[in-house]
VOPAGU-2260 file (C-alpha; in pm, 1 decimal, decimal comma):
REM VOPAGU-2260
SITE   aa  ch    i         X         Y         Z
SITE  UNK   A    0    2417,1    1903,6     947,7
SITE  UNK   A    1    2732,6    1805,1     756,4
SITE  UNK   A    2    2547,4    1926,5     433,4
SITE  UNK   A    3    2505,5    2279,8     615,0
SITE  UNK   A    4    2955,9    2251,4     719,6
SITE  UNK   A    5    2994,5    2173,8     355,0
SITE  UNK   A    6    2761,4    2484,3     198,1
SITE  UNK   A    7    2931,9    2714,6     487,5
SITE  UNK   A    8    3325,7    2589,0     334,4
SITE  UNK   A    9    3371,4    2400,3     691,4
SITE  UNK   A   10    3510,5    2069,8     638,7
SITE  UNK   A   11    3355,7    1726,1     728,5
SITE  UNK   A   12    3496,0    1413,3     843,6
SITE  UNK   A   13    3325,3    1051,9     920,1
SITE  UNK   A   14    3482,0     773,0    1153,2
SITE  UNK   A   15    3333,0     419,3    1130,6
SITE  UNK   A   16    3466,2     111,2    1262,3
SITE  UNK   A   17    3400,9    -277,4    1372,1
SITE  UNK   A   18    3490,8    -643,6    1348,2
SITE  UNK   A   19    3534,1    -783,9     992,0
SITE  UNK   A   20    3764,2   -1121,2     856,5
SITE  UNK   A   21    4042,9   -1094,7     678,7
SITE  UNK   A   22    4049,4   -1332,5     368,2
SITE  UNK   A   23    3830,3   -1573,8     593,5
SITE  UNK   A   24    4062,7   -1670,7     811,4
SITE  UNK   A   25    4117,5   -1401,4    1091,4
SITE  UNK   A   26    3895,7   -1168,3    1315,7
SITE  UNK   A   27    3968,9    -758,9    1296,1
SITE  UNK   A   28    3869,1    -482,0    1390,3
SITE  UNK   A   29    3887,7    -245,3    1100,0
SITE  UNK   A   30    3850,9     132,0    1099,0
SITE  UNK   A   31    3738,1     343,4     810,9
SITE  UNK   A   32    3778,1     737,3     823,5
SITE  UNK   A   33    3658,2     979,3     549,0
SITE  UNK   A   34    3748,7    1336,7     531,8
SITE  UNK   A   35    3624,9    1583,8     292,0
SITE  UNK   A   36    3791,0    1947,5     287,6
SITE  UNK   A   37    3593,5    2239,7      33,5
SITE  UNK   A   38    3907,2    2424,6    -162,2
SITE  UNK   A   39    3886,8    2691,8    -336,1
SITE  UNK   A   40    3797,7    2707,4    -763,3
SITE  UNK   A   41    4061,8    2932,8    -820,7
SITE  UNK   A   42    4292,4    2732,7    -661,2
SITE  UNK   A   43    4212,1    2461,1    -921,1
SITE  UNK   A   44    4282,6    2699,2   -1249,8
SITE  UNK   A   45    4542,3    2892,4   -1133,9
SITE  UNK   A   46    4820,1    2694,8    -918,8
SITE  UNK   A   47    4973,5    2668,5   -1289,1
């Protein structure tokens, strides 16, 4: 499904979270997030 947003120029994002240490010595809950936005080619070649 996220394949499919990405070939149709939609953008994506991915939330994942839980408990983790921190340098062994503390409990956390850490949260990761990913987001991934198509842009244009042109936009690459010709901002200049």
């Amino acid at each position: 499904m996220q394949l499919a947003a990405l070939v149709n120029g939609r953008h994506i994002s991915v939330n994942a979270g839980g408990p983790d240490r921190v340098w062994g010595r503390c409990d956390a809950d850490v949260y990761y997030s990913l987001s991934y936005r198509p842009i244009a080619l042109a936009f690459l070649t010709d901002w200049r």
